[in-house]
C-alpha positions, 0 to 999 in steps of 0.5 A: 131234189126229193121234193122235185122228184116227189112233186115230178111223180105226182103231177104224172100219176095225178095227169095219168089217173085224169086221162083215164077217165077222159074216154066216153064210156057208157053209163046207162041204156034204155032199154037196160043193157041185156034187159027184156021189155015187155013192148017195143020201145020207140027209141034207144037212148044211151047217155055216156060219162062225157060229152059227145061229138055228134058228127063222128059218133053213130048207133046202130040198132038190129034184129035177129037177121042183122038188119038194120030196125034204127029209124033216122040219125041219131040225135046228140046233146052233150052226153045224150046220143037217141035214136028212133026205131021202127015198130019192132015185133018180139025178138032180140035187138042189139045196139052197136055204138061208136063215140067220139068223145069231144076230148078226141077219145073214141069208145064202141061197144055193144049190147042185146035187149030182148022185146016180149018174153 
């Protein structure tokens, strides 16, 4: 009985731990998250901890104002989500993103970048 007991609380704990790790989290940005370029970027490239799937998954770029400075849809490749973006003078810009990852889990967040000093 112990044994079935101790094998019955492993396979949960180790099936809790995997699903913990099964959402699509950001790993790194470019531009950096909360960075300051010194010239506007051409595109936002974020790249994220699983694979994603591309037609529910979205990133929107912003300036100051709230209006929108993103330049088409993005393009996704596995765990790579790109867009374009329109010449951006000095200013901060804030990238909105929401991820399907393609085990069904979503994720969004946020972040600044600043372009100049």
């Amino acid at each position: 009985m112990r044994i079935l007991t101790l094998a019955t609380t492993t396979f949960f704990v180790t099936a809790a731990a995997a699903a913990a790790h099964a959402h699509a989290f950001l790993d790194h940005a470019e531009p950096r998250v909360g960075s300051t370029v010194p010239s506007a970027p051409r595109e936002v490239v974020l790249t994220f901890s699983e694979s994603l799937e591309p037609a529910f998954s979205s990133v929107e770029v912003s300036d100051a104002s709230g209006h929108s400075v993103g330049q088409g849809k993005p393009r996704i490749s596995a765990t790579t989500m790109r867009v374009g973006l329109k010449p951006l003078p000095p200013g901060t810009y804030r990238v909105r993103w929401h991820v399907l990852s393609v085990d069904t889990h979503t994720t969004e967040g946020n972040f600044t970048f600043q372009v100049g000093r």
